[in-house]
One Martini backbone bead per residue (centre of mass of N, CA, C, O) as a GRO file, in nm:
protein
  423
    1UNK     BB    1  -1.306  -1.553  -0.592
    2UNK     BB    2  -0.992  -1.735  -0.503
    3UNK     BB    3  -0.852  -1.793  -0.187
    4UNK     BB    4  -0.733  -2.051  -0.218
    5UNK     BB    5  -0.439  -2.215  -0.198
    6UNK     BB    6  -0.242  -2.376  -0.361
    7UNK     BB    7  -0.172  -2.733  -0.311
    8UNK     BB    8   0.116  -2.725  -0.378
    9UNK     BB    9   0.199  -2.514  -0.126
   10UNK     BB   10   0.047  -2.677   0.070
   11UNK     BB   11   0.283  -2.918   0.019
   12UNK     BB   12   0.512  -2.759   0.142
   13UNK     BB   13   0.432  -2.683   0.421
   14UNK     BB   14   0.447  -2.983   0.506
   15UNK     BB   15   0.728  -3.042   0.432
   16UNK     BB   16   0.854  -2.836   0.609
   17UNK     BB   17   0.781  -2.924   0.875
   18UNK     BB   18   0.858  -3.251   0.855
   19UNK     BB   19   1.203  -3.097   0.844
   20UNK     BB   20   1.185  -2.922   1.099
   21UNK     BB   21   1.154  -3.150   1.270
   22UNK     BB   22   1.330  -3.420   1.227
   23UNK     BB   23   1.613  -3.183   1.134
   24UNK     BB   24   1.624  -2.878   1.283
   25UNK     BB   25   1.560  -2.928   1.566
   26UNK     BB   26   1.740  -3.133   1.671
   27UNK     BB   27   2.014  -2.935   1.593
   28UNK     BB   28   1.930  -2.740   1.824
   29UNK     BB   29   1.995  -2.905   2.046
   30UNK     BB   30   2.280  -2.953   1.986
   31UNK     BB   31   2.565  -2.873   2.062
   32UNK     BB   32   2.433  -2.602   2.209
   33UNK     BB   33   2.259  -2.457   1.976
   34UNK     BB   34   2.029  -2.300   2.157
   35UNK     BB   35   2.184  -2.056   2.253
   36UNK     BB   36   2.121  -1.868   1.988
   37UNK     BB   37   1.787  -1.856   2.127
   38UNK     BB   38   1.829  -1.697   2.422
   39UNK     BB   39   1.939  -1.515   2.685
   40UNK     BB   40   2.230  -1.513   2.529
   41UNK     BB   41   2.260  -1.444   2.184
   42UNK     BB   42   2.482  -1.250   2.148
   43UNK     BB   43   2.705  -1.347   2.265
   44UNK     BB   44   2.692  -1.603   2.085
   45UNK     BB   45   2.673  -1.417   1.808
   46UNK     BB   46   2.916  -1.224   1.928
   47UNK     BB   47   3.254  -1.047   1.842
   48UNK     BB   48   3.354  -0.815   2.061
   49UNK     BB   49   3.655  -0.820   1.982
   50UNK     BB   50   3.550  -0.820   1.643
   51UNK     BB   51   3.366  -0.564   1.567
   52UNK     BB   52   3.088  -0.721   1.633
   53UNK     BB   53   3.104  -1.017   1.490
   54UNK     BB   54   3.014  -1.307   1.374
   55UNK     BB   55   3.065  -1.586   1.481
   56UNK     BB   56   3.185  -1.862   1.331
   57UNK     BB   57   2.959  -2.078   1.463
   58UNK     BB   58   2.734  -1.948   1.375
   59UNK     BB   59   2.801  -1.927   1.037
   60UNK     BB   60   2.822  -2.203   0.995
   61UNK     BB   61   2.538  -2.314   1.102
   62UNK     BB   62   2.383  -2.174   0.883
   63UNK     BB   63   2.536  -2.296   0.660
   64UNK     BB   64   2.452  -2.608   0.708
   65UNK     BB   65   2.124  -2.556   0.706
   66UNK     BB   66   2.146  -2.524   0.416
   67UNK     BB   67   2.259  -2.717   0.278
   68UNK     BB   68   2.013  -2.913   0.378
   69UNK     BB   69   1.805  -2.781   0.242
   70UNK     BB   70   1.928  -2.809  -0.045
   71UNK     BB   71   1.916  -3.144  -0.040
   72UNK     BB   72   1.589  -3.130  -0.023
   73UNK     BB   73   1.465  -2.898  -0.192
   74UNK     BB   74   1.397  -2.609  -0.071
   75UNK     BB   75   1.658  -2.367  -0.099
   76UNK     BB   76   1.535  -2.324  -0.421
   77UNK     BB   77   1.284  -2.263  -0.501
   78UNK     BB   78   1.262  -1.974  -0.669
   79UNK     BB   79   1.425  -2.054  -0.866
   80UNK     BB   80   1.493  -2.195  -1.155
   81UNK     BB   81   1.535  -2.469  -1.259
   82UNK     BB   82   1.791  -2.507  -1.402
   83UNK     BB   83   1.918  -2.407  -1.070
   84UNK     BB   84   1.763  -2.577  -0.874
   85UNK     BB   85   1.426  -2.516  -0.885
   86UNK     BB   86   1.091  -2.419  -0.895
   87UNK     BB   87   0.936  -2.146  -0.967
   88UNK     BB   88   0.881  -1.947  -0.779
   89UNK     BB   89   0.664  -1.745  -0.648
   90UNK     BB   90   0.548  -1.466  -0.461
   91UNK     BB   91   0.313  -1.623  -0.332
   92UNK     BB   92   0.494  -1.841  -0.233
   93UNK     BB   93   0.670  -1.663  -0.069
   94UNK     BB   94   0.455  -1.522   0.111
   95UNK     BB   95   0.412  -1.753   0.257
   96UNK     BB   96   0.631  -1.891   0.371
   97UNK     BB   97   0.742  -1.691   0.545
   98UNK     BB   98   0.560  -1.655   0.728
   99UNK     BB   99   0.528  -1.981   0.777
  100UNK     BB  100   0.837  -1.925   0.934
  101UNK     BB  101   0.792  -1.651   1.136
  102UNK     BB  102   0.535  -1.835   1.265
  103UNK     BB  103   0.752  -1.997   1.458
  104UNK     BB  104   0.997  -1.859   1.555
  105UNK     BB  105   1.330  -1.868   1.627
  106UNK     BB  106   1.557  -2.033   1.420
  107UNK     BB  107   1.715  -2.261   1.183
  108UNK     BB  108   1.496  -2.245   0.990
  109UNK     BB  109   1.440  -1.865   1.086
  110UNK     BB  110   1.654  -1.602   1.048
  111UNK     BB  111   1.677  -1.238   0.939
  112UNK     BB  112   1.899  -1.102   1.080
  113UNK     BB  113   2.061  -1.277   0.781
  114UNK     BB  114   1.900  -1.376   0.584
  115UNK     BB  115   1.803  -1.709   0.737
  116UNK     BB  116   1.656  -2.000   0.532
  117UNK     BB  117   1.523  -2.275   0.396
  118UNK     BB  118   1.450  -2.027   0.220
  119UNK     BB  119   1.551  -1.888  -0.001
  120UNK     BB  120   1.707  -1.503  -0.101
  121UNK     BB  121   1.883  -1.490  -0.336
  122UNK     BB  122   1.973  -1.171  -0.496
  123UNK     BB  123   2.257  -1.233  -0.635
  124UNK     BB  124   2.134  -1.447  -0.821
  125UNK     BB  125   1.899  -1.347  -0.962
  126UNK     BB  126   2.093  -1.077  -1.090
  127UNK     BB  127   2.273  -1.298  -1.245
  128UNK     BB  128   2.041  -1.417  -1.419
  129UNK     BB  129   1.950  -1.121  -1.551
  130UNK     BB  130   2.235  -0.913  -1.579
  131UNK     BB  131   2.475  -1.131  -1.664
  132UNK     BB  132   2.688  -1.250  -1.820
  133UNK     BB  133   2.822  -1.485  -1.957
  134UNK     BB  134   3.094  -1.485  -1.794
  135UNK     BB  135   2.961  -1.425  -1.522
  136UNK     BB  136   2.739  -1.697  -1.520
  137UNK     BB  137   2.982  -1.872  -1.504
  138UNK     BB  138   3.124  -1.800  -1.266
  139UNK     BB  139   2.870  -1.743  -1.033
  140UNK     BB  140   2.642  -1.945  -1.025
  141UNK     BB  141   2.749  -2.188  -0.833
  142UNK     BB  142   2.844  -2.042  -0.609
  143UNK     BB  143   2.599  -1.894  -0.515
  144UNK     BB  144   2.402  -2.140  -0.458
  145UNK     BB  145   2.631  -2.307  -0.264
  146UNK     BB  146   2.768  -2.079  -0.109
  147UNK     BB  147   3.117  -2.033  -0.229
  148UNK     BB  148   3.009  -1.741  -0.292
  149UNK     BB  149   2.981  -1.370  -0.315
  150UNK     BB  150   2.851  -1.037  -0.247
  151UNK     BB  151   2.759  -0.701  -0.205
  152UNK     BB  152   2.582  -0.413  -0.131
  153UNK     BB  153   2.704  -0.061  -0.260
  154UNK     BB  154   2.485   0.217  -0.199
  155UNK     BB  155   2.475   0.362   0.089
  156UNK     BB  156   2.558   0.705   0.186
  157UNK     BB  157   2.664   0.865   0.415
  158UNK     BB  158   2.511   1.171   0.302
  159UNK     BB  159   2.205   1.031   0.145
  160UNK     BB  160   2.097   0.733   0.198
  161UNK     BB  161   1.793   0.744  -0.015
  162UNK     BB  162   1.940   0.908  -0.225
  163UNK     BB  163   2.064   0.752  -0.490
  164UNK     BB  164   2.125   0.993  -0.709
  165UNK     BB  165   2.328   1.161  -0.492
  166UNK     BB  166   2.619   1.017  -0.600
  167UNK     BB  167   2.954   1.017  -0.517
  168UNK     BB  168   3.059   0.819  -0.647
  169UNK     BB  169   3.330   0.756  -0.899
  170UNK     BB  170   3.381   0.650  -1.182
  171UNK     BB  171   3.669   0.624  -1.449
  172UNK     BB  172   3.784   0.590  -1.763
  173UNK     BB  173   4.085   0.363  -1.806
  174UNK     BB  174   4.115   0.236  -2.081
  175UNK     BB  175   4.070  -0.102  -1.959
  176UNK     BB  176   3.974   0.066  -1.700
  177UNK     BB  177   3.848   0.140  -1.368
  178UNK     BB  178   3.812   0.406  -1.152
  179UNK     BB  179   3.727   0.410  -0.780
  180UNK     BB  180   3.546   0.660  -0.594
  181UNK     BB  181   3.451   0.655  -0.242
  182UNK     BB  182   3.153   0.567  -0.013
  183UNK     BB  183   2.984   0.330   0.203
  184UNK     BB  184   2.718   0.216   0.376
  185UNK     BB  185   2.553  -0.045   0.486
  186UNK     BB  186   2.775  -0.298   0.418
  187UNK     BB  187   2.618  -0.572   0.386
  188UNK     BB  188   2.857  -0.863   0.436
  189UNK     BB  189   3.166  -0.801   0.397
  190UNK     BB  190   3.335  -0.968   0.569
  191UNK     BB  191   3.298  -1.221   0.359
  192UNK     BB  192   3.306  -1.064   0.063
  193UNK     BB  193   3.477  -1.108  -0.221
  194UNK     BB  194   3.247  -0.883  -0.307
  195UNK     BB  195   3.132  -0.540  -0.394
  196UNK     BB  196   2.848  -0.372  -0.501
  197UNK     BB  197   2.931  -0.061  -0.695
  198UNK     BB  198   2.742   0.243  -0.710
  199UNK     BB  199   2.828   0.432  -0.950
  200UNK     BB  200   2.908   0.738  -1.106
  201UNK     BB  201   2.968   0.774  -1.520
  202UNK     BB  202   2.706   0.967  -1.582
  203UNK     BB  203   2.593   1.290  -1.520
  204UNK     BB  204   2.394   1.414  -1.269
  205UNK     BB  205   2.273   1.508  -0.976
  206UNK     BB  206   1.969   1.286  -0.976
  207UNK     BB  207   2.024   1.115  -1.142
  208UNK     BB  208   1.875   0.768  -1.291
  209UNK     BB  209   2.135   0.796  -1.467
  210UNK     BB  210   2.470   0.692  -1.483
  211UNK     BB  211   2.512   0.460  -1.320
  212UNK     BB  212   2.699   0.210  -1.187
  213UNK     BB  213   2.793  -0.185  -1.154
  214UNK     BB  214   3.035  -0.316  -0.965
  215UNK     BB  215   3.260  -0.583  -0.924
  216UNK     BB  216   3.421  -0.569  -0.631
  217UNK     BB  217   3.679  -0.650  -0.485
  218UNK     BB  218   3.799  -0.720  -0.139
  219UNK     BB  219   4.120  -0.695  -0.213
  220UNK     BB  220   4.166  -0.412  -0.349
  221UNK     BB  221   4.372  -0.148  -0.392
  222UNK     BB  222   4.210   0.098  -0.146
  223UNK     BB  223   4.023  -0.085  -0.007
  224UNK     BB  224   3.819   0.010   0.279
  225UNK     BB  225   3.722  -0.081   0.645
  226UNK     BB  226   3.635   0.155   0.847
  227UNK     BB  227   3.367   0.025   1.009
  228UNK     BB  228   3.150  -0.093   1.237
  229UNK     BB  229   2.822  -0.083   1.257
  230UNK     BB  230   2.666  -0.066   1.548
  231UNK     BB  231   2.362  -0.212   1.703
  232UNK     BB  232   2.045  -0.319   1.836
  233UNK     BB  233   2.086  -0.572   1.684
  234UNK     BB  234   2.324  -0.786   1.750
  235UNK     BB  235   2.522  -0.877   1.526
  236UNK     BB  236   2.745  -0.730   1.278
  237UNK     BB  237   2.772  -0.626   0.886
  238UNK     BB  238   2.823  -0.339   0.893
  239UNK     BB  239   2.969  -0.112   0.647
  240UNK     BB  240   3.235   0.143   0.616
  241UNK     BB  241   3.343   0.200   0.272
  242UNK     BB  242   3.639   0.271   0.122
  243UNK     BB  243   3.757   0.441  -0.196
  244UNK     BB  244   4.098   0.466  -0.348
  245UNK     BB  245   4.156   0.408  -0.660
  246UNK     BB  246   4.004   0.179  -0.752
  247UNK     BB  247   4.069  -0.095  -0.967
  248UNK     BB  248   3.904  -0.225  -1.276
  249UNK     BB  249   3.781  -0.385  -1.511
  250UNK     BB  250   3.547  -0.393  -1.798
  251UNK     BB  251   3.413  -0.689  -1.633
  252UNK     BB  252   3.290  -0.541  -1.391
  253UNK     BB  253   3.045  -0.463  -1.478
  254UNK     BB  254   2.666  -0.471  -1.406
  255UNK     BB  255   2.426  -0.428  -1.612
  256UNK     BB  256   2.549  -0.192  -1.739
  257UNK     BB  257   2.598   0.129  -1.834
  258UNK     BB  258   2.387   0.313  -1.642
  259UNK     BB  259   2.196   0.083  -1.492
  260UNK     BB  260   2.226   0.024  -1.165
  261UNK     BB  261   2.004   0.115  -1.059
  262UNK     BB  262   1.755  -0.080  -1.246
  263UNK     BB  263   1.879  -0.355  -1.081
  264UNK     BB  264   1.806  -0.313  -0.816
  265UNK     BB  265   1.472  -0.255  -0.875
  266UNK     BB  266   1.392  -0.515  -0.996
  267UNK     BB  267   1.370  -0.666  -0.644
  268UNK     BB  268   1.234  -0.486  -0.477
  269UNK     BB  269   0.947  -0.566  -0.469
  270UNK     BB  270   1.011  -0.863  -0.410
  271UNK     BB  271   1.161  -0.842  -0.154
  272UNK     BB  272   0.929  -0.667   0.026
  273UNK     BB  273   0.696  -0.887   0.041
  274UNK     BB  274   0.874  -1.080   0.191
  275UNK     BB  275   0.921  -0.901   0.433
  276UNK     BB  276   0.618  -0.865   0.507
  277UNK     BB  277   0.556  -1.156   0.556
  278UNK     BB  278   0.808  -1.173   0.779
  279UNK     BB  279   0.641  -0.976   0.993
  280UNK     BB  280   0.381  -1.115   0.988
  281UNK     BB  281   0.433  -1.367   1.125
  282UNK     BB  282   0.612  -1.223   1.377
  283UNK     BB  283   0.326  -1.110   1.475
  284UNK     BB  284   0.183  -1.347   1.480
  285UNK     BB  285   0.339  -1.497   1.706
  286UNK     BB  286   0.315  -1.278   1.935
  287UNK     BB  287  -0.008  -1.309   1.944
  288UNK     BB  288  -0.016  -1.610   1.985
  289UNK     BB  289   0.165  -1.590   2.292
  290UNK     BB  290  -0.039  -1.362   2.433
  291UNK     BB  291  -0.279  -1.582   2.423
  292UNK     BB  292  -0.158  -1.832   2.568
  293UNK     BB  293  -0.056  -1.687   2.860
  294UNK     BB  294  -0.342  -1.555   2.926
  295UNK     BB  295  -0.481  -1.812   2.975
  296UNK     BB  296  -0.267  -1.925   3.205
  297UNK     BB  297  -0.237  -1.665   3.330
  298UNK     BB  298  -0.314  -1.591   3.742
  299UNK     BB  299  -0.404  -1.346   3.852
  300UNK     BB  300  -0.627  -1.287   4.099
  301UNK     BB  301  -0.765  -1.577   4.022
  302UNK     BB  302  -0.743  -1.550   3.731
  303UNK     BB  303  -0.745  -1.527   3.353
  304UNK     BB  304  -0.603  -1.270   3.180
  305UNK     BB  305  -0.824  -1.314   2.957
  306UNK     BB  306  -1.051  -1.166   3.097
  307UNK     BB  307  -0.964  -0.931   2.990
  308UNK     BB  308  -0.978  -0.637   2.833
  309UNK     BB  309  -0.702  -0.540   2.860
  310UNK     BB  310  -0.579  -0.752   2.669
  311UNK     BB  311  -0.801  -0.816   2.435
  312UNK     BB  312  -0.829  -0.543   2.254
  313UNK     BB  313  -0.548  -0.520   2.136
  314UNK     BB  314  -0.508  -0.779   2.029
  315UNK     BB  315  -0.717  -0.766   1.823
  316UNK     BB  316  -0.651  -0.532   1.662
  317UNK     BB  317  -0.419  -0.660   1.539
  318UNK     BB  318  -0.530  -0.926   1.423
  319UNK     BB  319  -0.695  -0.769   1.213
  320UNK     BB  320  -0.444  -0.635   1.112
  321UNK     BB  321  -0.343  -0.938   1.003
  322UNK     BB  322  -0.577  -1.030   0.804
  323UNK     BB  323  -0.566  -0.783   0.627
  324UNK     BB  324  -0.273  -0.792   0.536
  325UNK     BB  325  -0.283  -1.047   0.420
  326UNK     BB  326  -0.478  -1.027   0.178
  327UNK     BB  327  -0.299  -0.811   0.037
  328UNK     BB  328  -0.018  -0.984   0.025
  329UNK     BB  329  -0.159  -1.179  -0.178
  330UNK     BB  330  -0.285  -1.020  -0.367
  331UNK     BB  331  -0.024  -0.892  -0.458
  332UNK     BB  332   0.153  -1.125  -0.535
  333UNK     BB  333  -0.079  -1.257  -0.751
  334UNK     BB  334  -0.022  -1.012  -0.919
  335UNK     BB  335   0.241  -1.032  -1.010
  336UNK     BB  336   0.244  -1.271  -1.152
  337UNK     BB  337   0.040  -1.155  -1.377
  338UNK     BB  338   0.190  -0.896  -1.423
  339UNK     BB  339   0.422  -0.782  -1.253
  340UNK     BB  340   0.625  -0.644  -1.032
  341UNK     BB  341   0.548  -0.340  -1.112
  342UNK     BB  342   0.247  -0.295  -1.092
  343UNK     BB  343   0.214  -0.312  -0.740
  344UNK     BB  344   0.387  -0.055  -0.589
  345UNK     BB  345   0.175   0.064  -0.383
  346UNK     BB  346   0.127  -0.219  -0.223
  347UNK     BB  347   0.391  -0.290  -0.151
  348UNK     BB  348   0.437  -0.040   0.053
  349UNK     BB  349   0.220  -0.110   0.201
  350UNK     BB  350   0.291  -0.372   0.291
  351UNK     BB  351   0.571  -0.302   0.421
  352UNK     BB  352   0.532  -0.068   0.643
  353UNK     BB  353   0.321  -0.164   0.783
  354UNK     BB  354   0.414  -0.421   0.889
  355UNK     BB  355   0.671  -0.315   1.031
  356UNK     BB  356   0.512  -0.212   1.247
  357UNK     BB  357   0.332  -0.432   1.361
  358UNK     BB  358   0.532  -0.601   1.476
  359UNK     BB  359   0.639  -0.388   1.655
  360UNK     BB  360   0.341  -0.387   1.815
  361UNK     BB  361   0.318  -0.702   1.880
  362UNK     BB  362   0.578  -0.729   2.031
  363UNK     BB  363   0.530  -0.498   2.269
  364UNK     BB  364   0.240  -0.656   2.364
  365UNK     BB  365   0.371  -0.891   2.441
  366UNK     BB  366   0.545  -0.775   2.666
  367UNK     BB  367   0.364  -0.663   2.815
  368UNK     BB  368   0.151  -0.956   2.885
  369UNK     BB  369   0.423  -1.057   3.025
  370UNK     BB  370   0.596  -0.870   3.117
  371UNK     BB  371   0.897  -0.909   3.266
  372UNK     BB  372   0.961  -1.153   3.090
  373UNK     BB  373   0.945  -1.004   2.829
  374UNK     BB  374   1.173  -0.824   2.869
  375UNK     BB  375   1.307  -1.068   2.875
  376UNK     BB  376   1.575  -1.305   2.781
  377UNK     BB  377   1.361  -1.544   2.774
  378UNK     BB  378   1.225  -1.350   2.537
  379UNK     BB  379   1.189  -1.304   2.168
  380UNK     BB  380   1.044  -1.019   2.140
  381UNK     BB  381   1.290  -0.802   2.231
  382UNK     BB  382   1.448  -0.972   1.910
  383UNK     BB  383   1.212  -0.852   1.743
  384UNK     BB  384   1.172  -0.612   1.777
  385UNK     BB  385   1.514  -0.490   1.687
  386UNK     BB  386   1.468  -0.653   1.438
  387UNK     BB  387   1.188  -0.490   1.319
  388UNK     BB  388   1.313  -0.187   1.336
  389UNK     BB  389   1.480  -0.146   1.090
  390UNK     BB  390   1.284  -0.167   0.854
  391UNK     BB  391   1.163   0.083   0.876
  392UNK     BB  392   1.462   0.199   0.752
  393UNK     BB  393   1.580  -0.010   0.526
  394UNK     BB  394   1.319  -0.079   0.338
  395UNK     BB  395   1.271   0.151   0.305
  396UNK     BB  396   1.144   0.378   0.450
  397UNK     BB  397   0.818   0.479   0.544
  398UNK     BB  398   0.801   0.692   0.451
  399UNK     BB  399   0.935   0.637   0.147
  400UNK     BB  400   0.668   0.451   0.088
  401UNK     BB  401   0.443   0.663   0.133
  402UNK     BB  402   0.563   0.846  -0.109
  403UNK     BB  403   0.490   0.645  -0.313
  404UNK     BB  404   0.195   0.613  -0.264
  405UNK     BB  405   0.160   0.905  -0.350
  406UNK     BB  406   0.244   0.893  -0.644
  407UNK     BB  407   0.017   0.752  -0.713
  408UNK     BB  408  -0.222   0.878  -0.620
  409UNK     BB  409  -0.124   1.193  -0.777
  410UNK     BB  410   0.050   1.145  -1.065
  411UNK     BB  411   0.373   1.138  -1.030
  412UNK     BB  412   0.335   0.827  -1.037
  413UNK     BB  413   0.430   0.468  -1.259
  414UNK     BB  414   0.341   0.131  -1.312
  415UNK     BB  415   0.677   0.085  -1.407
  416UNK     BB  416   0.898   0.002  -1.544
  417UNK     BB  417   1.244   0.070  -1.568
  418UNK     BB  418   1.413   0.130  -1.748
  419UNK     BB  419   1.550  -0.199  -1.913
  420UNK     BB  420   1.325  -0.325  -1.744
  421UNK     BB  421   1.135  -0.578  -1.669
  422UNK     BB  422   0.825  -0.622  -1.568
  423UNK     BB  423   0.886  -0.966  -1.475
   0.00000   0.00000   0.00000
């Protein structure tokens, strides 16, 4: 078996460094662009006065940085080439990210918002695969250029992790469909011009067949955002969203009928993968900082590196970043081989796992800084906060763990969902 990296691969990791060295790290010099990655974070990119929304500066600032991405050629890599991508692999994304997590906050690589010189752009993804031709003429050009997106409606108010028992439903009157429901953790909607929600349009309470996705305008009359839910690590832009009989025409299925969970779940494996790599990476990041810092500082005469209590902690993480990342390898490169679906098992093993470690690694980070890790002049307490959500966001670590029992014990099978391809 062969452990090394595909050459094309690393000739990309070095292509990366030495754009964000040359074009995006000047880029944070300028007009006092580094506010936004200092002790001052939150301030600088957060709205307090407009229910805690990313300032349009923030926000403008991460879109130059994509189209500059995309000039060069990087942030479409995931893409298929026909929409001027590389055809990138689930391997070559789970390296990407670690390898850009563990560079530390930057405008390279900020995840906070899902940022990166490489995108993950799921709604393009999405709409390659299951838009019509009317819609795929519609939207891919915008999507990919970011000159419009979705937002995506799907988490409940009273269910939470269980999108099957929505509430939300859709009726057919004529050539519209009439839809009534809320959904919460609405990310993205403050910008976004259209809402993919999930609504129940036949079967009951519990079924994952019968629910459907439809592209709702986000001004579309009944359409109302209830409020915007402050979090851990501000700004938000997760909306608490009510719909009062929203209508919309009958070309606004996605993905067809009755088949909405089906079209969300063909990318969860792919990018659950990558959060775990991206997670990996940042707790990575940690552990280099807190072995450098421990080295430098010198109390009572010795530096920290030399104490026990200091090494055998970090050890213990490193070793678990060595076998995890083994595992994100072997797991994406097996998506590959096999098909997305094949390996979700271990999927969920590294996605659960990871985000706990990153969790870990910050909290370690700060104890060997001490006071100043503590404080917003190191970024690991801004890692923290913003990897403590994957915990319960990315499928909850319980959530991610019962799927993992469910292949252990035979209640459930490595296949991809009715209508959905394994690839």
């Amino acid at each position: 078996m062969d452990f090394d990296l595909p050459q094309d691969l690393l000739d990309l990791l070095a292509e990366l460094d030495v754009f964000i060295e040359q074009v995006i790290k000047p880029l944070e010099q300028q007009d006092d662009n580094i506010r936004f990655f200092d002790h001052r974070r939150e301030d600088a990119r957060t709205n307090w006065e407009d229910q805690g929304l990313p300032t349009e500066e923030w926000e403008q600032l991460l879109y130059k940085v994509k189209r500059m991405a995309d000039d060069a050629g990087f942030y479409r890599y995931p893409f298929p080439t026909e929409f001027g991508g590389r055809n990138g692999t689930n391997l070559g994304m789970a390296v990407i990210r670690e390898h850009l997590a563990r560079k530390g906050l930057g405008l390279h690589n900020d995840l906070q918002n899902e940022h990166s010189i490489v995108g993950n752009n799921v709604g393009l993804l999405l709409m390659i695969a299951y838009g019509t031709d009317e819609q795929k003429a519609e939207w891919i050009d915008d999507l990919a250029e970011g000159r419009r997106g979705f937002a995506f409606g799907i988490t409940e108010p009273n269910h939470g992790s269980d999108a099957t028992h929505m509430e939300t439903t859709a009726v057919r009157d004529g050539d519209e469909w009439v839809i009534t429901g809320e959904k919460t953790w609405n990310t993205g909607i403050h910008k976004a011009q259209y809402d993919m929600i999930m609504a129940r349009t036949s079967g009951k309470a519990g079924d994952g067949d019968g629910i459907t996705a439809f592209l709702v305008p986000t001004s579309s009359e009944g359409f109302e955002v209830v409020e915007y839910l402050w979090t851990f690590n501000m700004p938000t832009d997760h909306a608490h969203v009510r719909l009062t009989d929203v209508r919309v025409p009958a070309n606004a299925v996605f993905g067809g009928e009755g088949r909405g969970l089906q079209v969300v779940q063909h990318f969860f494996n792919e990018n659950r993968i990558r959060q775990a790599a991206s997670s990996l990476g940042a707790a990575q990041f940690c552990i280099d900082e807190a072995v450098q810092y421990a080295k430098e500082r010198r109390p009572f005469g010795k530096a920290l590196a030399t104490n026990q209590g200091i090494q055998f902690p970090l050890v213990e993480l490193q070793t678990q970043c060595e076998m995890l990342r083994a595992l994100i390898h072997k797991t994406a490169w097996m998506m590959d081989k096999y098909g997305a679906f094949s390996q979700s098992d271990k999927v969920s093993m590294c996605n659960y796992w990871a985000n706990r470690l990153c969790c870990d690694a910050a909290d370690r980070a700060m104890q060997v800084h001490g006071g100043m890790g503590y404080s917003r002049h190191k970024p690991f307490e801004h890692i923290y906060r913003h990897h403590r959500r994957y915990r319960i966001t990315e499928g909850a670590e319980e959530i991610q763990m019962r799927r993992v029992a469910g292949y252990m014990f035979g209640f459930m099978s490595q296949r991809a969902p009715k209508g959905v391809s394994a690839d």
